[in-house]
N, C-alpha and C positions, 0 to 999 in steps of 0.2 A: 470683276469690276463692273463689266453690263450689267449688271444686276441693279447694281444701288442706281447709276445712271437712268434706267429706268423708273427707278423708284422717285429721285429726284425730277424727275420729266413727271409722272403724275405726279406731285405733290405740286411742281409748276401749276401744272392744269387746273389742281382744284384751288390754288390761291389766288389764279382770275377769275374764278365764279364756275368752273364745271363740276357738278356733284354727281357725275355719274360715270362712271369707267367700266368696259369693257374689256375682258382678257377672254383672247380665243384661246382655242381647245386644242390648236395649232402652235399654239406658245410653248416651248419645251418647258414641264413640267410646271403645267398651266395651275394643276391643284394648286401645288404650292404659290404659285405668284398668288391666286385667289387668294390664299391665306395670309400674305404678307397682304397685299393692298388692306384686306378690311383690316388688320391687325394697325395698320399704317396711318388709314384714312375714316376713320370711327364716323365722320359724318358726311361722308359718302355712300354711294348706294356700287355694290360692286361686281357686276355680271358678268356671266361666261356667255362667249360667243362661239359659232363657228359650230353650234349641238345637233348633228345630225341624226343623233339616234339616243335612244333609252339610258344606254350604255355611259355614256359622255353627259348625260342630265344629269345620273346619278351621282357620276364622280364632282361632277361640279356642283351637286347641292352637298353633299360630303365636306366638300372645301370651303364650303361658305357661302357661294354665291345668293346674291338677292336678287336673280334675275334671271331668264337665260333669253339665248337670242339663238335663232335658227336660218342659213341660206334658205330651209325647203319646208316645204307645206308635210307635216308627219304629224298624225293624231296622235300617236302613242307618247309623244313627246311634251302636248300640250295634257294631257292626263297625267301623267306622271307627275310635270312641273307642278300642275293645281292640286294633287293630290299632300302635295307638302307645301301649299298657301303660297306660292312664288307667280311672279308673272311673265307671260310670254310673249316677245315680240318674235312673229313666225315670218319666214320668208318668205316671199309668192312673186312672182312675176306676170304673172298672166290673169286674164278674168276669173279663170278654171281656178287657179292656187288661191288668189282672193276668196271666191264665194267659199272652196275649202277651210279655207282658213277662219273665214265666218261661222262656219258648219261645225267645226271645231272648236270653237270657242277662245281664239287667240286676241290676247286683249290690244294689242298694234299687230298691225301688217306691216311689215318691211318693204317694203316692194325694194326687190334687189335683184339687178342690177340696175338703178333709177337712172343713173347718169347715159348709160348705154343708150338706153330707150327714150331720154329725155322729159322734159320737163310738160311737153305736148301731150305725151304718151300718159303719163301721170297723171296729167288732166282729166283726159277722157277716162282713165276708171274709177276717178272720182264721183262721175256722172250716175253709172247703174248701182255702184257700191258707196252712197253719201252716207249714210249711215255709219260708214268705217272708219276705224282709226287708222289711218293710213300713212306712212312717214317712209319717203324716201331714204336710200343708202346707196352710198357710190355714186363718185362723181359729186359728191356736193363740195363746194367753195365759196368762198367769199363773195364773188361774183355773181354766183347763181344762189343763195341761200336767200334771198325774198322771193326770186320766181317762185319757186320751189311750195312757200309759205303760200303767196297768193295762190295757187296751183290747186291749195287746198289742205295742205301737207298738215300733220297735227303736231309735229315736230322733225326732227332731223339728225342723222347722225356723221358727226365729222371723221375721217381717220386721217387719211394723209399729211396732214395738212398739223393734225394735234400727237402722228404720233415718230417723235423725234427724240433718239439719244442725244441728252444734253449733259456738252464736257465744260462750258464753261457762264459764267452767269452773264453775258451778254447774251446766249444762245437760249437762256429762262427768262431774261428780260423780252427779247424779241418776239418768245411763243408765248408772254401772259398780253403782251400788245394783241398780238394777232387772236388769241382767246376772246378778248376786252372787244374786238372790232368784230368778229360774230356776234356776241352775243348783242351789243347797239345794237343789230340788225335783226333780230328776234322781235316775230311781233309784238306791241306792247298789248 
């Protein structure tokens, strides 16, 4: 029964306006969810997260994925990914995983764990890396999602907050509201 509950929670998501979903690698039998979403959601874009290594790329371009996303800075992973036309948002936390990450050819930087480090901290490697596509993760909210934007941020990515089993339709009315109120807050 979690299954379809989840399935119904993204189909929520993408009828307030999100065209982009993430299934980590950490999702039990993530291939397959890969394969139902894009099966589900034809005009969505549908990526694996959580890709620490080669191994875990493979399986998830296998499944479908149009995307992958990574916690850590690993060349072998952004090769791989571009080696089959896919794009890479890589994860770096420090100046050192940024300029890496540049060196590597990773088309967003994640900077993760953004909220830990804050909004300050994000700024200032805005500064030596402006060049960069740079897009916080963790820690973003309603609250903080313009700091963030003016900060520099070239986008953003929500979990908490968008990823909820939903058992009843006031409980999909209330996550396409709160969908609806980030995105208002998106620069225009």
């Amino acid at each position: 029964m979690e299954q379809i509950l989840i399935l119904k929670g993204q189909q929520a998501l993408i009828n307030a306006g999100i065209n982009a979903l993430e299934i980590t690698s950490n999702t039990p039998g993530f291939e397959q969810e890969i394969a139902k979403a894009r099966a589900a959601h034809k005009n969505a874009l549908i990526g694996a997260g959580t890709i620490i290594n080669t191994t875990l790329v493979q399986q998830a371009i296998d499944a479908g994925a149009q995307f992958i996303v990574t916690p850590n800075t690993n060349k072998s992973v952004v090769e791989l990914t571009h080696q089959h036309g896919l794009p890479v948002l890589m994860g770096a936390l420090t100046p050192t995983d940024v300029a890496n990450a540049i060196e590597y050819n990773a088309d967003i930087i994640k900077v993760f764990p953004a909220g830990s480090m804050g909004v300050g901290y994000f700024k200032a490697l805005t500064g030596p890396f402006s060049e960069a596509q740079l897009m916080p993760v963790g820690g973003i909210t309603l609250d903080n999602l313009s700091q963030w934007f003016e900060a520099g941020a070239c986008g953003a990515a929500v979990s908490g907050d968008f990823c909820k089993i939903l058992n009843t339709e006031q409980e999909r009315s209330d996550l396409s509201k709160l969908v609806k109120n980030y995105i208002s807050k998106l620069p225009k």
